[in-house]
C-alpha positions as CSV (number, residue, x, y, z in Angstrom):
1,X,9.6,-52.2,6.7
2,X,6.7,-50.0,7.6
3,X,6.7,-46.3,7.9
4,X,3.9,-44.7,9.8
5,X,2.9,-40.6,9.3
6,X,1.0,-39.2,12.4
7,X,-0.7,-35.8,13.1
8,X,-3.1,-34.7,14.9
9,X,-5.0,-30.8,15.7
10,X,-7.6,-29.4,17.9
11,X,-10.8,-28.1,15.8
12,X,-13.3,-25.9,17.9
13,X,-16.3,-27.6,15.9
14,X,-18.5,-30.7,16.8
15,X,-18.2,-33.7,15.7
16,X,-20.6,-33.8,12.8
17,X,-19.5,-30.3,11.8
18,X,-15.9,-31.6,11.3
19,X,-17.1,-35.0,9.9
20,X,-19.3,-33.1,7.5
21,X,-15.8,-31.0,6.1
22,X,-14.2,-34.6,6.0
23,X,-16.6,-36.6,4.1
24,X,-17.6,-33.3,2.0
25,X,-15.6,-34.9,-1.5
26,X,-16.6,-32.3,-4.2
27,X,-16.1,-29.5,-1.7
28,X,-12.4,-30.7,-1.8
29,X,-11.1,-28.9,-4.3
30,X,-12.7,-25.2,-2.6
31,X,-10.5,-26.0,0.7
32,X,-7.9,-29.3,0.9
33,X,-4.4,-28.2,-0.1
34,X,-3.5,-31.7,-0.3
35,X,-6.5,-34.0,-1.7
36,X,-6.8,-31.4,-4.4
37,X,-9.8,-33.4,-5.9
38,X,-11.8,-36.3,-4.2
39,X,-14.7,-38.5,-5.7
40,X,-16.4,-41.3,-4.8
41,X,-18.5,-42.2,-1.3
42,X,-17.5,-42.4,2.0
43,X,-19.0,-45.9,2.8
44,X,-16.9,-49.4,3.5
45,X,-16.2,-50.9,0.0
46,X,-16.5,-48.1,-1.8
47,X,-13.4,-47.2,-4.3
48,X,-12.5,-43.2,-4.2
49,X,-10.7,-41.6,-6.8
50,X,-8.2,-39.3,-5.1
51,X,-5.7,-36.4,-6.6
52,X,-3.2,-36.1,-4.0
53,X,-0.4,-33.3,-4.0
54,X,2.9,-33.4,-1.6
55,X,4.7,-30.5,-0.4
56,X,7.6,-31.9,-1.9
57,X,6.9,-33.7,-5.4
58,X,4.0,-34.3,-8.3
59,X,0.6,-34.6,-7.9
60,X,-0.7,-38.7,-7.7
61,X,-3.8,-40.0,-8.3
62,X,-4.8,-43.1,-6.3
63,X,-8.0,-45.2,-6.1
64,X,-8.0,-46.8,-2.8
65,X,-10.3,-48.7,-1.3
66,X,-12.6,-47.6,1.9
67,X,-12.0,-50.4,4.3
68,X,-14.0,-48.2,7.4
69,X,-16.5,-45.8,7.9
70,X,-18.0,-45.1,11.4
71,X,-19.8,-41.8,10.8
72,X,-18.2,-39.4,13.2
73,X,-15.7,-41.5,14.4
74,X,-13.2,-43.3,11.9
75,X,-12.6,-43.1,8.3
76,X,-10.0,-45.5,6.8
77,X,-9.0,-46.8,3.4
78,X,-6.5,-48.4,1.6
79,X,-4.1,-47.5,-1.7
80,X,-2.0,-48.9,-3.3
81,X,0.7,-48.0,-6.2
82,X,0.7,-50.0,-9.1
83,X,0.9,-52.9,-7.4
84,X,0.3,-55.0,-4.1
85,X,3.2,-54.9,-1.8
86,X,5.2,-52.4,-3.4
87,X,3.7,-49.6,-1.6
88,X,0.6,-49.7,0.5
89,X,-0.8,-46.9,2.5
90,X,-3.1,-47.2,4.7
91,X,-4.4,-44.2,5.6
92,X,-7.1,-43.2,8.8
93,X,-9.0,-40.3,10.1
94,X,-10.0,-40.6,13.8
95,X,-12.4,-38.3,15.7
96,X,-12.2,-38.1,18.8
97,X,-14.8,-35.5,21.0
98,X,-13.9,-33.3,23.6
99,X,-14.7,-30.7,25.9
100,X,-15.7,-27.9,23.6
101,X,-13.8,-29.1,20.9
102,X,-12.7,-32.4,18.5
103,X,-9.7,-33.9,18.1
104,X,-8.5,-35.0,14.7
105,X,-5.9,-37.6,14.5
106,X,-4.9,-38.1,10.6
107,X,-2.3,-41.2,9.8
108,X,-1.0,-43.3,7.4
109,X,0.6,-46.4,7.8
110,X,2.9,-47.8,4.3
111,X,3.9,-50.9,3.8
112,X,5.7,-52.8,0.7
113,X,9.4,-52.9,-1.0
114,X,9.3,-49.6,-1.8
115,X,8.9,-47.9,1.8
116,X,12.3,-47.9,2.7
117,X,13.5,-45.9,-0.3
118,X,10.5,-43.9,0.2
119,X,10.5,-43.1,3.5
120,X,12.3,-39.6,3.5
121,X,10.6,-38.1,1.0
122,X,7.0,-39.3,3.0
123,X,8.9,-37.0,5.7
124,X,9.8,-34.2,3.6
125,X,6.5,-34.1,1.8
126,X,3.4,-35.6,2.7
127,X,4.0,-35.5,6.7
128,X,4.0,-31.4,6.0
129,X,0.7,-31.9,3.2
130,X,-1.0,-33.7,6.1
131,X,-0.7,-30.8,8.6
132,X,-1.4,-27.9,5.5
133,X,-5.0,-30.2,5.5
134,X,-5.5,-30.6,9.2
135,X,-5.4,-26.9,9.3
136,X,-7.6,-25.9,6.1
137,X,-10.2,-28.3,7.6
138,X,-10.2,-26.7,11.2
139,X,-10.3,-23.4,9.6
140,X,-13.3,-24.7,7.3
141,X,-15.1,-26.6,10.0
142,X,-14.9,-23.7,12.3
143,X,-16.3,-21.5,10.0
144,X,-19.1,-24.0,9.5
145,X,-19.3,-23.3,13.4
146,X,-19.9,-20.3,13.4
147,X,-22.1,-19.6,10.9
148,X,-24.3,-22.1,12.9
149,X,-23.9,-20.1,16.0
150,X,-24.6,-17.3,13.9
151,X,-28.1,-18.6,12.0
């Protein structure tokens, strides 16, 4: 079984303003409610070290693996807990330009024996961690906007 968390938000930045918030991992724990604490780099084969904290449940860490990294377009790695096949997430960033604005598209797909017992409390607690992040980084990458409009 697979289980796949999707949301997405409007951010009135540009692309590198909002890529810059994203990829930003010791400014993490100033803004992200829900990757309370990020290290590592944002570069294909890299392994991040990642605090993660639900609405709904503890605090994780996980050490996943960056399978993607398009500057300004896709981020995309891969965790796993404890082992292979039990539950895999793999989760994405997308951004997309537009008008006078970016859209963000976050997502994660899980896969392994575990999902279907799982897949309730991914509802109930990371789906709404997912959104409290979209919105903390449109809030911080707008800000980063302005200020430039600003300087």
């Amino acid at each position: 079984m697979t289980k796949r968390l999707h949301t997405e938000i409007t951010i009135a930045a540009t692309v590198a303003q909002v890529w810059q918030v994203l990829t930003d991992f010791d400014a993490y724990p100033a803004w992200n409610p829900f990757i309370t604490s990020a290290q590592g780099r944002a570069a294909a084969g890299e392994r991040l070290t990642l605090r993660m904290q639900p609405e709904v449940g503890r605090a994780m860490t996980f050490q996943p693996i960056v399978r993607e990294c398009v500057p300004g377009r896709r981020l995309r790695w891969l965790g796993r807990w404890v082992l292979p096949g039990l539950l895999d997430g793999e989760h994405t960033f997308t951004i997309e330009p537009r008008a006078d604005a970016v859209h963000l598209t976050q997502e994660e797909d899980f896969r392994g024996l575990l999902t279907p017992l799982l897949a309730r409390q991914l509802d109930r607690g990371t789906r709404p961690a997912f959104e409290h992040m979209n919105q903390a980084l449109k809030q911080r990458a707008e800000h980063l906007s302005r200020a430039t409009l600003r300087a």
